[in-house]
C-alpha positions as CSV (number, residue, x, y, z in Angstrom):
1,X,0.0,0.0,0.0
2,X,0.9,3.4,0.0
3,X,2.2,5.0,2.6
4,X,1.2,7.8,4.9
5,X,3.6,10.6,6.2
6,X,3.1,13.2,9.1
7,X,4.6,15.7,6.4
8,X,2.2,18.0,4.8
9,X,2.5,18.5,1.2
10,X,4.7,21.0,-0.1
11,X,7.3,21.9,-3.1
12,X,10.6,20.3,-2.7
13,X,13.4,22.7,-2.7
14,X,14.9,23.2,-6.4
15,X,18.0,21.9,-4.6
16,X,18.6,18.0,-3.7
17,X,18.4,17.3,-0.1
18,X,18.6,14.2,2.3
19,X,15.1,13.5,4.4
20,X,13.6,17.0,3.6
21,X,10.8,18.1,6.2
22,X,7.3,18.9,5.2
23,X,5.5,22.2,5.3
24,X,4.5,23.2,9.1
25,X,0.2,23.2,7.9
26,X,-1.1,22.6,4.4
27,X,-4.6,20.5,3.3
28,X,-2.9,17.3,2.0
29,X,-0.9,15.2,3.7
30,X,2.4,13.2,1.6
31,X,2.0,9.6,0.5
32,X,5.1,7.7,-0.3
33,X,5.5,4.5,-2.6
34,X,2.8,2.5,-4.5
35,X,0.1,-0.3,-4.6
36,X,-1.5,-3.2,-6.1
37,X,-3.2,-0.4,-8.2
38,X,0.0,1.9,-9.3
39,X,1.7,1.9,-12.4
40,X,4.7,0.6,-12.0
41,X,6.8,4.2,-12.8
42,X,5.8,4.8,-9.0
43,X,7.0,1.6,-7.5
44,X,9.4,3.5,-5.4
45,X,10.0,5.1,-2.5
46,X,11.2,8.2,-3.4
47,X,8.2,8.9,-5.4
48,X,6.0,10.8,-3.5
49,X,1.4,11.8,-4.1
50,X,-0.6,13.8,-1.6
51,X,-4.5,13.6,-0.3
52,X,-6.5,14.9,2.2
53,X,-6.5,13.7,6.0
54,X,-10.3,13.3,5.6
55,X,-10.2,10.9,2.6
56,X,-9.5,7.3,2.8
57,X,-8.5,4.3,0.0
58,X,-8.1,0.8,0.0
59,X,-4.6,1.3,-1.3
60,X,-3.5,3.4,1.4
61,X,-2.1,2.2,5.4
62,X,0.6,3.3,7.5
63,X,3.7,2.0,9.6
64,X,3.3,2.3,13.3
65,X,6.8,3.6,14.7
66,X,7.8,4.1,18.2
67,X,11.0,6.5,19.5
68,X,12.5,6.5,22.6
């Protein structure tokens, strides 16, 4: 499945840069990767789509991650 950041969706820098942070508010949150239903041109995970908190897909989960 797809997976869902806590990064809101914003332009990436024109610049390269390693693990870029997200906009501080926005509408859309970032997806990362692809699905069952992707082509395969977005079968990785620097490839990156956006949607709304409120909506919901059968292609898209998230990874539980604990800090300590």
């Amino acid at each position: 499945v797809w997976e869902w950041t806590w990064d809101w969706k914003r332009r990436y820098w024109r610049f390269s840069s390693i693990d870029p942070v997200g906009a501080s508010s926005g509408s859309k949150r970032v997806i990362r990767g692809c699905s069952w239903s992707s082509p395969f041109r977005y079968c990785r995970a620097a490839y990156r789509n956006s949607v709304a908190p409120e909506e919901r897909y059968d292609f898209l989960g998230f990874r539980p991650a604990r800090s300590l």
